[in-house]
N, C-alpha and C positions, 0 to 999 in steps of 0.2 A: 650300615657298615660299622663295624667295633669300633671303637679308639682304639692307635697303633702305636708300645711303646717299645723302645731299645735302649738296648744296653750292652754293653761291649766293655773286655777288660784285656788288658795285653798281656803279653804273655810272655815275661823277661824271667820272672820270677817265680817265688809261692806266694800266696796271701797269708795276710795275718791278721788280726783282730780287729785291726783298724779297717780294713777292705771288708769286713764280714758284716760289722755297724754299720759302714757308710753307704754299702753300698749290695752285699752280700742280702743280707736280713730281708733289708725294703722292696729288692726288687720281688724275691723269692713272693712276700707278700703281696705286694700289687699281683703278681703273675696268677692269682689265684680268685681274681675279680672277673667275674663270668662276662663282664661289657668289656673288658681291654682283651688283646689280643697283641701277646706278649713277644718279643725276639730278642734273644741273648745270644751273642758270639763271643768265640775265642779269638781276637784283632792278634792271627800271629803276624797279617802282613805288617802291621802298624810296627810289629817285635824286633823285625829288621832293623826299624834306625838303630835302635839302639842294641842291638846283639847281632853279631853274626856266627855264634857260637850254635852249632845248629842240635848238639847232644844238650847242651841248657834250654833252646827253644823246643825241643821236642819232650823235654821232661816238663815244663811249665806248662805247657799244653795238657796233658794226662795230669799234672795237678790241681790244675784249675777249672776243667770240667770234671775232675770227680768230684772239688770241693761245693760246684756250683750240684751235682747230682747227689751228695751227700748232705747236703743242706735241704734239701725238700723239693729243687725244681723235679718239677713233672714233665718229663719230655714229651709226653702225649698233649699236653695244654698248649705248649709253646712251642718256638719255633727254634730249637737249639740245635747251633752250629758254628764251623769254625771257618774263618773267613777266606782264608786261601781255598777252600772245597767250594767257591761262590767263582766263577770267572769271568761272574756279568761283570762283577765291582771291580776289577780293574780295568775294565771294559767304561764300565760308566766315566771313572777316574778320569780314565783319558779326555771324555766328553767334557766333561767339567773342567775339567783344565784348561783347555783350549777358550776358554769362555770365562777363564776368573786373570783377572789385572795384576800384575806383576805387583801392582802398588797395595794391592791387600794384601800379600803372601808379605813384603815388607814390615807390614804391621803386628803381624804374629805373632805375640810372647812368648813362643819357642824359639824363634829366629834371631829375635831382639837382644834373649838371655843368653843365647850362643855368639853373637856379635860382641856382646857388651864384656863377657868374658874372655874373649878373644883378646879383643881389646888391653885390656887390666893385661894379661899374660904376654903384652908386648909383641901380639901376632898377627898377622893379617884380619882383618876384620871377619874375611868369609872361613879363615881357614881350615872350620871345625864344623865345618856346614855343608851335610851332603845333601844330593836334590831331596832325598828322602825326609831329612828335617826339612828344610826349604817350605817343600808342599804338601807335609802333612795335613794342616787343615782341608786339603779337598781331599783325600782320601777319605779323612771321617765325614768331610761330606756325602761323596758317596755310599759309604757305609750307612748314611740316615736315611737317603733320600732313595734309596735302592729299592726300601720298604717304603718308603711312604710314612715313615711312623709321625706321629701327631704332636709326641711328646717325648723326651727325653732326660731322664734323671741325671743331672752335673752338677761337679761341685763348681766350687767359683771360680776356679783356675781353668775352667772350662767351658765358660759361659764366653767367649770369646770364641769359641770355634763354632758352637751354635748358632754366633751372628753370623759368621763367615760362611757357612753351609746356608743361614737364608737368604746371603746376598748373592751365593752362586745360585741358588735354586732362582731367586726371583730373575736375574740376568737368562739364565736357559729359558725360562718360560715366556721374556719376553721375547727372544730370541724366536725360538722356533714353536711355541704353544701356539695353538687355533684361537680364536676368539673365545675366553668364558671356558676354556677346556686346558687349564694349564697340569702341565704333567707332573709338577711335584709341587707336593704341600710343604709347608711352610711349616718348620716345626717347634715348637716349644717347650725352652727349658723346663723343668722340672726339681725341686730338690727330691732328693734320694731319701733322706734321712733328717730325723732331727738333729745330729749328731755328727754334723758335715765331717768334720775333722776332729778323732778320739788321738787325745796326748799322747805320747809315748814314754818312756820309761822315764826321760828325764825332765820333761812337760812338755818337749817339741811335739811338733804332728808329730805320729807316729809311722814313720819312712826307713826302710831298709837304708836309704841313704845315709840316717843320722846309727843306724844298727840300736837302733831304742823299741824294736817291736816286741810282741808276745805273740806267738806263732800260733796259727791258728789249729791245724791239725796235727801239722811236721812233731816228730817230739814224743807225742803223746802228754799224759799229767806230768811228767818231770821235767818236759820242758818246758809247758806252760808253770807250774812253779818255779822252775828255776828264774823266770823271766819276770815274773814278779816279784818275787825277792831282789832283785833290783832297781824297782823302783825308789828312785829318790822321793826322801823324806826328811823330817831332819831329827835331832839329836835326842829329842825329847822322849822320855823313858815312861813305862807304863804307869797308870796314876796320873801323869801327868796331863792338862787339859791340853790337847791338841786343835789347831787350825784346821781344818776337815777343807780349807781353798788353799794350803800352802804342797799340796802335794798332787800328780794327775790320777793317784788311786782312786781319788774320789768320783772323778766325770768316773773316769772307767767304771766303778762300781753303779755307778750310775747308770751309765748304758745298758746294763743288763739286771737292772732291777725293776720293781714297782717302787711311784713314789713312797708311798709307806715305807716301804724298805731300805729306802735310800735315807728319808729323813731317821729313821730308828740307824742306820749306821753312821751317819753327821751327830747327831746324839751322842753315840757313844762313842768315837773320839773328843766329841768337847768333853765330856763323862771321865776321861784319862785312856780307854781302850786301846794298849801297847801298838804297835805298827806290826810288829809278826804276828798278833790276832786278826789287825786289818788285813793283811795279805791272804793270811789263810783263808778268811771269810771270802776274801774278792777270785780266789783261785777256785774254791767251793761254787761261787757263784756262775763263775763261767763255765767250769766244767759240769754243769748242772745241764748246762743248755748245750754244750756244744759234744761233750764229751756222748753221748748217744749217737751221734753221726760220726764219731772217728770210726766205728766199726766200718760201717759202710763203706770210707772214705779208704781204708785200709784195702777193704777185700776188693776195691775198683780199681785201688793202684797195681796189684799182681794179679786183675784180669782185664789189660787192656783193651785185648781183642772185643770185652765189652763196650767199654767206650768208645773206642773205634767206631763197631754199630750201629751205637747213640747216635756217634757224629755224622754216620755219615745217612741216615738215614732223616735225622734234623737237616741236612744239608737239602736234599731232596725234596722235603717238603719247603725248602726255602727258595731253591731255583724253581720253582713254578712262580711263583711273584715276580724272580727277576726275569727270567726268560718276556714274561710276560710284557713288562715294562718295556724292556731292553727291546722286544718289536718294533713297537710304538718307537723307540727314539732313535732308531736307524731306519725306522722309515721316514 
């Protein structure tokens, strides 16, 4: 049997550059390893906590699987789909819950950061806390364990709910597994990327939250130039020996280059090479690589009823797994 990996992205938003590196790029690569045996969804249930805006979730959903089909996945390799089109998994959810301890869901660093700001804001501790935050982590457990997958690409803010999906899964199997025949494997983290976390405009991650991203397809070239034209830098005029670590142009440039090309552009800021040469170069750079899949990405967004398709035929081949499962755990 293959190795089994997932990967899942919510669906509040669009991606941007940051999402492409971290997480876009690596899986598309992995997915193309003739021994793994890949599954990528659209988590709109996950989209819920946090929107209930349903004209925004239905547009992030058609963004994000054509960004995910304009980037290279091959829907004939893997198993793409979008998670509400699955209705083992809230099916499973339920199982799982019933079987994980109030005092894990407590521990949660979504729970905690909602508490703990509650708090500061002079509020009830729960009072910005719906079941939906609450008991996320078994949702995305369900969503691992649905598959079975083996391994899983997270970043570090996320390595938390990976423990929590193997303490439910070990709990159900002790529970109700046969001897030596337990129903869900045990999955393991994975990094996605070298480049867990690419800066943003002003050297934070790069998060819609801080508005410091560069877009990945939305735009087109003048909005990924515009967006790096804002990168902070500081005052230093061309000629002048620049810091090539006092700015995030540089990881960025980094990210999408080879080292050779990265150490020739740290070169030539120490060298004086002005900041609107570095931008154009790093804008050149990315649009090298990404700018061939905006076509694509363009002609997917004004034929939905493609993607649709896609999904729902990715969907299809993915409920034979759970169907599957789901026998076994209601019997």
């Amino acid at each position: 049997m293959k190795k089994r990996t997932l990967t899942g992205i919510t669906t509040t938003g669009t991606l941007h550059i940051g999402n492409y590196v971290g997480a876009i790029r690596p899986a598309i690569r992995d997915s193309r390893n003739p021994d793994v045996q890949s599954f990528y969804f659209m988590a709109d249930l996950h989209g819920l906590i946090k929107c209930q805006d349903p004209e925004r979730l239905a547009k992030s959903r058609m963004q994000i699987s054509a960004t995910w089909l304009a980037a290279g996945l091959d829907p004939e390799r893997v198993v793409f789909y979008r998670q509400s089109d699955i209705p083992e998994i809230p099916l499973l959810n339920w199982l799982l819950t019933c079987v994980t301890g109030k005092g894990l869901m407590n521990r949660a660093h979504a729970y905690k950061a909602s508490v703990d700001a509650a708090v500061a804001a002079g509020k009830e501790p729960d009072a910005d806390v719906t079941m939906g935050l609450y008991c996320y982590p078994v949702l995305m457990a369900a969503d691992i364990l649905m598959f079975n997958a083996n391994e899983v690409p997270v970043g570090h803010d996320q390595l938390q709910h990976l423990e929590i999906a193997r303490d439910i899964a070990s709990t159900f199997n002790y529970l109700y597994a046969p001897k030596n025949k337990p129903f869900f494997t045990l999955p393991q983290a994975t990094g996605g990327s070298a480049v867990e976390v690419l800066p943003g405009l002003d050297g934070r991650k790069m998060s819609k939250s801080y508005n410091n991203v560069i877009p990945l397809f939305e735009g087109g070239r003048a909005a990924l130039d515009e967006a790096i034209s804002r990168i902070v830098t500081d005052s230093r005029l061309p000629g002048e020996r620049k810091d090539p670590d006092s700015t995030s142009l540089t990881v960025i440039y980094e990210a999408f280059s080879t080292p050779e090309e990265s150490k020739t552009f740290r070169e030539a800021l120490v060298a004086g090479m002005g900041w609107g040469e570095a931008k154009k170069q790093l804008a050149d750079k990315i649009d090298a690589e990404i700018g061939p899949m905006r076509e694509r990405y363009n002609y997917l967004m004004s034929h939905p009823e493609e993607l649709e398709d896609t999904l729902l035929k990715g969907a299809a081949k993915a409920r034979v797994y759970a169907q599957e499962l789901m026998e076994k755990l209601r019997e």
